[in-house]
Structure formats: C-alpha cells, structure tokens
N, C-alpha and C positions, 0 to 999 in steps of 0.2 A: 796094591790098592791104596789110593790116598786117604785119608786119616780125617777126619773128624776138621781138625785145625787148617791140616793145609788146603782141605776143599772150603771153608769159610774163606780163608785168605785169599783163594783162587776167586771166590764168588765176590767176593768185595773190590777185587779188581776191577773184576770182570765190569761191574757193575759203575765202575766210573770210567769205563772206556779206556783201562789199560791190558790190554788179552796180553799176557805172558805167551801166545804161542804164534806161531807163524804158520800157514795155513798154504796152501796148494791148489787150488782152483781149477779145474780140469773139464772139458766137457763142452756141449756147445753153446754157443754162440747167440741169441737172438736179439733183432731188433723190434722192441715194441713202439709199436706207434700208434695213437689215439684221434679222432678224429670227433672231435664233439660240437655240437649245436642245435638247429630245433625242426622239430616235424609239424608243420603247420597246416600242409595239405596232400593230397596223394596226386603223385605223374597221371597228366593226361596221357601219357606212351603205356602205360601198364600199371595196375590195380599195387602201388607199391608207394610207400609215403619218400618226400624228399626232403632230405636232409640239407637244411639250410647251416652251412660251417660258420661256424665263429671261432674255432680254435685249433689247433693241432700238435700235440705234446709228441715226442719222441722220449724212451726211457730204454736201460738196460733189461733185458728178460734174458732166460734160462741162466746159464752161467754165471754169465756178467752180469746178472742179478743177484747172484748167491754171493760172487765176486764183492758187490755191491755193498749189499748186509754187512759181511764180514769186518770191509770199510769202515763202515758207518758205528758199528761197535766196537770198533777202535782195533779191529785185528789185521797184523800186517796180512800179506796178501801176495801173491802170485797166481796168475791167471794166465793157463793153456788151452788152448781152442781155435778154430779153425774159420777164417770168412772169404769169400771171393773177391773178385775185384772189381765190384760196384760202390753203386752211390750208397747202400745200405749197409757197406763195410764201413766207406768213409766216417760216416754217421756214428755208426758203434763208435769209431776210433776214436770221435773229438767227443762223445758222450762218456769215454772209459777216460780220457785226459780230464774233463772238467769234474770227474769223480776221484781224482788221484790215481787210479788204478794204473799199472803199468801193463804197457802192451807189446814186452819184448819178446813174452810167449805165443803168440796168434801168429798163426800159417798164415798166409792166403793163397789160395790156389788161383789163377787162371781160369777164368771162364763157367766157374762154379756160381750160385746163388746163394746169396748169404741170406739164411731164415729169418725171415720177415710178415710179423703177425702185423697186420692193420683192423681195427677194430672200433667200428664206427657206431657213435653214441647219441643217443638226445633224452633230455631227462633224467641221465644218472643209466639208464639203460640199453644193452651193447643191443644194437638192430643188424650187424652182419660181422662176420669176421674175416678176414679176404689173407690167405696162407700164401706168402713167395718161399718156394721151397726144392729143395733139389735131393730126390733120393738116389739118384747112382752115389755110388762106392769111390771111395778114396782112389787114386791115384799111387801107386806105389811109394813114386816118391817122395807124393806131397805125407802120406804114412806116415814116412821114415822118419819126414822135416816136424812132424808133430808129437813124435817120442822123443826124438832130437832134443825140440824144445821143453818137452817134459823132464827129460833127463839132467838138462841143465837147470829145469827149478830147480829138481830136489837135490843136486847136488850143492847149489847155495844155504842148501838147511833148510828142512821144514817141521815141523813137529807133526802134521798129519796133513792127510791130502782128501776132498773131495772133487766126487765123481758126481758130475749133473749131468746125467742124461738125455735129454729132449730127444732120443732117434733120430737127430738128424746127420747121423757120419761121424761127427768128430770121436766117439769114443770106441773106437774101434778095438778088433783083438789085438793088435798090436799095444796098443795103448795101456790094454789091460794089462798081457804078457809083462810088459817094464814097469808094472803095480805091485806084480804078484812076487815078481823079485825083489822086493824092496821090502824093508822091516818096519815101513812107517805105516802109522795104523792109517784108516780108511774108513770114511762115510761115505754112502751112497744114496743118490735120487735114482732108482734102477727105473727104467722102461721097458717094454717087451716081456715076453712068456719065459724067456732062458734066464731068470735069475743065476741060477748056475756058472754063468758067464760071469760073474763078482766074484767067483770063488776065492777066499780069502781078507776078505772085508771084513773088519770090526764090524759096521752097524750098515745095514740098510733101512732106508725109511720111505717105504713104499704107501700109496695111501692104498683102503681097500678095497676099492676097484680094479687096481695094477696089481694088488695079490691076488685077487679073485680071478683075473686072467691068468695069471701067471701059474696057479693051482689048476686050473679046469674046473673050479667048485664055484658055487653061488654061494657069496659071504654079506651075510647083514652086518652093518657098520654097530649093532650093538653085542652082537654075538659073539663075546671076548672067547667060548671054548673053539669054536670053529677056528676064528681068527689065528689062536694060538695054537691049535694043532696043525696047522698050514704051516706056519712058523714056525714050529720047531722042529717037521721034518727038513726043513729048510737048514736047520741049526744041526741038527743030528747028520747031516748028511756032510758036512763041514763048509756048504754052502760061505755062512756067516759064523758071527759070533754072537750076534743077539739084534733083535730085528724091533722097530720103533713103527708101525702102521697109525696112519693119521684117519681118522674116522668120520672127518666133518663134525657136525655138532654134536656126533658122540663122543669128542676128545682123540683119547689117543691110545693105543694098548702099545704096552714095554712088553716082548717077550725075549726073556731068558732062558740057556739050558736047566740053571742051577735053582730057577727062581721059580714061585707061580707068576702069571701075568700080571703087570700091574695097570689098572683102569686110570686114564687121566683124564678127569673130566672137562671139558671143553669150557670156556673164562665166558660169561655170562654178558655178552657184547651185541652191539645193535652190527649186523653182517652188513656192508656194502658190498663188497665184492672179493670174491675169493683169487682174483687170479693172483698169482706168484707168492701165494700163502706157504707153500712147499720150499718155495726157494729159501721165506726168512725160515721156514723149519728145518732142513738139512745144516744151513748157516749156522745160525743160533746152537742147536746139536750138537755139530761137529765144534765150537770155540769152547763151548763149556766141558766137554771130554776133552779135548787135547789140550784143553790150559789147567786139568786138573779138579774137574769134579767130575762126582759121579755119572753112571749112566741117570740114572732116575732122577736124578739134579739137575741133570741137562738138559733130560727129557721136560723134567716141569719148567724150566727156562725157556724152552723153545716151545712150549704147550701157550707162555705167556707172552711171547713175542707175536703168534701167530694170530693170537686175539687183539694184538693192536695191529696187526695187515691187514686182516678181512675187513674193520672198520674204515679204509680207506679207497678210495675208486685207483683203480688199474692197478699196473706193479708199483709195490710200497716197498719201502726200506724202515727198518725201526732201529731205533740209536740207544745208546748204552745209557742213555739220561731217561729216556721213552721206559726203557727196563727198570731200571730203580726206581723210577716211579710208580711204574704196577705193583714190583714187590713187594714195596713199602705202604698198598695200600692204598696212597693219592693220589693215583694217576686220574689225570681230567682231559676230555676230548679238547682242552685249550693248547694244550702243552703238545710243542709241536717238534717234530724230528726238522731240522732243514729242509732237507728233501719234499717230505710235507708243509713245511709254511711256504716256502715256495711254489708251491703248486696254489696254494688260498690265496696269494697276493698276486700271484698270477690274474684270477679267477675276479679279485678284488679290482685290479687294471680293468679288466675288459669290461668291467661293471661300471667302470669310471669313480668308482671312489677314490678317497683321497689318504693315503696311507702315512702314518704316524710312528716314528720307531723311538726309543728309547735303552740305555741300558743301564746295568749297575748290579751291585752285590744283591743288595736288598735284603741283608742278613738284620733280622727283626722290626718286621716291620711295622711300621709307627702313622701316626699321623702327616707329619710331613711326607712322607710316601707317600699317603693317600692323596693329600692335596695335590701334588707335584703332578699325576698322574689322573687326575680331576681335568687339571688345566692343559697334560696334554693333550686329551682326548678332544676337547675342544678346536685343537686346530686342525681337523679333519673326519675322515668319518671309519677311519678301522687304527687301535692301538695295540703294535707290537710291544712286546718287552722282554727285553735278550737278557739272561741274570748269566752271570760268570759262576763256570761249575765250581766244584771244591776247593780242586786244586787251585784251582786260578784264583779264589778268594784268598787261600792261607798265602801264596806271593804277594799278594798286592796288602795284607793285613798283617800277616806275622802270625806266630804263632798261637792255636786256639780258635783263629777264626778259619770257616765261619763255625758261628755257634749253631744254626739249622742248617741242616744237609739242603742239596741245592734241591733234590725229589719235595720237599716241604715246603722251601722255600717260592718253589714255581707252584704249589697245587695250593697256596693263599694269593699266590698275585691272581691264579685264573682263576679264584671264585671272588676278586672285583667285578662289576659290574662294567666298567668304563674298560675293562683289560679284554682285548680280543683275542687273541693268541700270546701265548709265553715261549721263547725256545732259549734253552740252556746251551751255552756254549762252551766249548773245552779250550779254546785257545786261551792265549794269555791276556790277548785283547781282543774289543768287539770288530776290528775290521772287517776277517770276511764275515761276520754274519752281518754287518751293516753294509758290504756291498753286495751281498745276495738278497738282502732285503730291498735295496733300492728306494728309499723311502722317500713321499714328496715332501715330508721334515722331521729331522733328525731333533731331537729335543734333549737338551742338557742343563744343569742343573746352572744359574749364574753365579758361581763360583770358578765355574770354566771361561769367563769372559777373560782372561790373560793368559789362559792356556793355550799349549797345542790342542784341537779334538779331533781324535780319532774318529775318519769316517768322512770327516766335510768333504776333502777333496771327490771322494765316489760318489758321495751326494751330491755334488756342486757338477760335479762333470755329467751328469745324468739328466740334471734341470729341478733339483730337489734346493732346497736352503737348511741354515741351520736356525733354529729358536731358544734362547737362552732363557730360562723361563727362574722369575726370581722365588729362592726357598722363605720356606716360613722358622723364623731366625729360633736358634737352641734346639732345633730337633734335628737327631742326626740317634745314629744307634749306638756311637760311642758314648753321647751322653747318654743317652738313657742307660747302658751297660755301667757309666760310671754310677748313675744313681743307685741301682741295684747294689753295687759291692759297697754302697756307701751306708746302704739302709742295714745291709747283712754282713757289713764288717769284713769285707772280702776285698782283697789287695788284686787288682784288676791293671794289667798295662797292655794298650789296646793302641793298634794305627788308626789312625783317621778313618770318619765313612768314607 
C-alpha cells in the first residue's frame, strides 16, 4: 500500500497533468452525435414538434470516451475496441486522430454497425434518441483479432487496464479470458446481470441501477446497507476486490472487504446533463489507483471530476487544470477544459459574435493586466484568455516562478468582468490552444511589435488579424516582485513578464 508521501506526490502529479501510469483502454466503441436547434412548431404530418437544425456536433462516447478523459488528464493511453466498416467508423477514426488517441488497437470487422447514438436537442433538452446498433456475436476471427490486439497493448506495458462495457460485442469472454491471465490490475464499467463474468478485477464501478439488476434486489441510491451488502457478496465471492457504485446525487458508496462503506457525497453543482458522467468516473478512478493513490483518493477524485461533467451538455471530458481547480477550492464555470471552450466558441460562431483570444502567464496580477484586458474586450464581443500552466511558466521564467499556482491564477482572471472564459494550457506555448480557438483577433501586448507571434499565421490563414495593443508603462509583475523584496529586504532574481 502507498504511503502517506508517495500518494501526495502521486496526487500532485496527477494534478498538473503528468499521470505516472499508462493505461489500457479496452471495450466498445461509440459514436456520439448531437443534433441541436429549435422547436418552433408542431408537423402538420403528426402531433410531433419539428426540430429546425442549426448545429451538429460529433464526440467520442463509451470507450473512446473513457480513452478520451484519460487524454485529457494527461495519462498515456491505449485503446482496444471494435467498429465496422462505415461512415460512423470513419468518423470515430478522425475524431480519436484529432484527440491524439492512437487507433492501432481497433478491429473492424466487415459488415458489422459501429454503435451510433444520435440524439436530438432544442433548448438544452434531448427530444429523441435514435440507437444504430448491432447485436449478433463476434465472428471468431474477428474475436481472435481483438485479443490479438489487446495482447499486443499490454505487452508494450501498462500499469492497469480498463474494461468499458457498453454491451455492445466488443468485450467479449475471450477478451476477458486474456484479462484474467494477466497480473495487471483492472477497473471496470460492468453491464449486464453476470458481474461474475469480471471475475478477477480490482474495482468495478457499477452505478446502482446496473447493481440492482445485477442483484435481483430493488436498491435506493441512498441506502449504503442494501447497496453494500450486494457488494460484498459480490467481493466475498472473489467476484472483485472492492466495488465503487455511483448513486447520482447521492454521490458514491466505496465498498470494501476489510472496510465499512464509505459515503461520498455528491459536489453541490448546477446538473446539465448526466450522459458520459460514468466514463469521466471509471477514467478518473482508474488514473488515480494505478498512478498511486488510494482507493478512497481516487474515489473522491473521480466523485470531483464527475461534478465538473454533469455541468456540461452531452459527452464531457475534464482536464487535469479542471481538477486542481476544484480541489483547490476555485474552480469557476469560466475556466474551461479545451474540449469545452471549443464547444462555447463553437456556439459563440453560430451566434455571430466576435471572438477575442489572448494569452500569458499572468502570475500576480496587477493593474496593467486589468487595463490590457479592458481594451481587449473592446474589440469584440466574447474574451478568451489562455494562461500557461506551471510548468510552462517555470521555463519560460526560471526558477520560483510562477509565484500563484495556475488553479489561482485562472479563478482571479474569471472573476473579471470583461474575462469570458479562461483555459489553462500545458504546452510550452499557446499555439494549439490559439489554433483550436480560432479567434477573429488575437491580442498581444506592443512589446511583440518586433517579435515573431505565436499563433498569427492560424489566425491569419482562418480570416482572423492580429491587435498589438500598447501597455501601460512600469507595470509588469517583475517589477512589482522587485518592489516587494525591495520594501522586505529580500534578494529577488526574476525573468521578465
């Protein structure tokens, strides 16, 4: 069991988007697609409203959505699963490419339907859900070619491997069979009444409707003795090792052989929508066990991840900046994962606003911040602002900086008034987040008038400009840094802002 020290070390990682573990991905497949717009009157053909489209979003779901998360929280990744040989393969394929994801574990069979949820919306709410799905049975050999693949993750090394379930084929007893031989631990999204069939899994994380099937009992989502006496014959029977049931807005019950159960109570959040809540919860789960914290550590990590998903419409992804921000207390509905600002400036386009991006450390911030940020907002009508995470600050500053963690740093930009979204970036520079932002002007400080700047060319080739906007002269955070050690006597050697 890890120690006190090295699960802080682990969590501190984890927390800046460096997972120490490498992850296994296994399980199926779907394609989410969205179809949004407005109901304004009901068909003369049948007493049913028509949905006038204005938008249509395609996303990872099941798997490649757990896949996704994993991503996005900085943890390497291999992903095994199964899709046909359609246009809703395709689609996966160049959605798992522009998510980095690698797809050298994905079958495709011949002639099969790759699961494909569409789910159509107006006002924020789904009005129909329309299932492309295929349940006949594997093909022997297409079987064989999906152990195959599996066997070749983990033989490149994994530290654990999860199992995402959806029932839709890809996890078959074969699949299982080449699990249950293998020494690496395992989380599961189970499906279906046969739990049993995980036999040998560290952790299942069933919510408690799929245990309450799975039992033949009727379980109320507050009822932690019911809950855990399902569960631990489940544990006593060597089914698992210890079982995590997510309860909706009862939170979550941890149960253990060795432990009583422990109650996690649900993060006190405005719900948009629950779909693929499970996905960032298995994810989240499974990175913080197999990078080295606790179960109960994990479990409240992925208790915290899942209350920044439901606050988002369709399938969400939350990022390792999204996390330390809630833990630390300052997490603001401004501060945005990519994944989610891209979906707002999406949304911002179709509205015809005029979008505004920016970036920078923004380690203590001051008055000429405020100004700078004043006048950018001025040339349009929504302002992003990209801050460089930790890391990326102590490179470009040296050592000591920054002096505010970026979680702090971003939850004072997004209580500006003029500041519309904030997202934290891990790269070393703002490029891709200034070409996923796409902005109609890019605004930099006129101190970059003889500079190269990062970004023009994506902006220029899109139909965007850039704005050099001039500062207001002596404020800068080094000086103010030097005033401080100058007033308190403290020897200060500091890069440039």
């Amino acid at each position: 069991m890890p120690g006190q020290v090295e699960k802080a070390a682990a969590l501190a990682l984890l927390l800046r988007g460096r997972a120490p573990a490498r992850i296994v991905v296994v399980g199926d497949l779907i394609l989410d697609e969205y179809v949004d717009g407005e109901t304004r009157r009901l068909s003369p053909e049948a007493p049913v409203p028509i949905l006038q489209q204005e938008r249509r979003t395609l996303r990872l779901g099941g798997a490649a959505n757990v896949a996704h998360n994993l991503v996005k929280l900085g943890c390497p990744v291999e992903l095994v699963g199964l899709v046909g040989d359609d246009d809703a393969a395709r689609q996966l394929r160049g959605l798992l490419a522009e998510a980095g994801i690698a797809a050298q574990g994905i079958v495709s069979e011949s002639g099969r339907v790759t699961p494909h949820k569409i789910r159509m919306r107006a006002g924020g709410q789904q009005l129909l859900r329309i299932d492309r799905e295929q349940e006949a049975p594997l093909a022997p050999t297409t079987e064989a070619a999906l152990v195959a693949a599996l066997s070749t993750a983990l033989a490149a090394g994994a530290d654990g491997v999860v199992i995402s379930d959806y029932a839709k084929g890809s996890v078959t007893p074969g699949v299982l069979q080449r699990l249950r031989g293998n020494a690496i631990s395992t989380a599961v999204d189970p499906k279906g009444r046969d739990f049993a069939r995980y036999r040998g899994a560290q952790i299942l994380c069933p919510n408690h409707h799929e245990l309450a099937a799975a039992s033949g009992r009727s379980l109320a989502a507050h009822d932690d003795a019911a809950i855990a006496e399902v569960a631990r014959d489940l544990i006593a029977a060597g089914t698992v090792d210890a079982m995590l049931v997510t309860c909706g807005e009862a939170g979550m019950l941890l149960c253990r052989a060795d432990q009583p159960p422990l109650r996690i109570r649900a993060e006190r959040r405005d719900v948009y929508d629950i779909t693929g809540a499970g996905d960032t919860v298995i994810a989240t789960l499974a990175m913080g066990l197999f990078a080295g914290l606790g179960l109960a550590d994990a479990a409240q990590l992925a208790n915290t991840a899942a209350g920044i998903a439901v606050t988002r419409p369709g399938t969400a992804t939350v990022s390792a900046a999204e996390l330390a921000c809630a833990r630390s207390g300052v997490s603001h509905p401004k501060i945005l994962s990519r994944t989610a600002l891209a979906k707002e400036l999406d949304h911002a386009r179709s509205s015809g606003r005029r979008i505004v991006c920016t970036n920078g450390c923004f380690d203590l911030l001051h008055a000429g911040h405020a100004a700078f940020l004043q006048r950018a907002r001025t040339l349009g009508d929504v302002l992003v602002v990209g801050i460089n995470g930790d890391d990326s600050v102590g490179k470009l500053k040296g050592d000591g900086r920054p002096l505010v963690p970026a979680s702090q740093r971003a939850a004072l930009l997004a209580a500006l008034e003029v500041v519309t979204w904030v997202h934290i970036f891990a790269e070393e520079t703002p490029a891709a987040f200034i070409e996923a932002a796409r902005p109609d002007v890019l605004v930099k400080g006129n101190e970059y008038r003889d500079q190269e700047i990062i970004g023009r060319d994506a902006v220029e080739a899109s139909g965007g400009r850039v704005e050099l906007i001039e500062m207001v002269a002596e404020l800068s955070t080094t000086a103010l840094i030097q005033r401080i050690a100058q007033r308190y006597g403290k020897a200060v050697t500091s890069a440039g802002e």
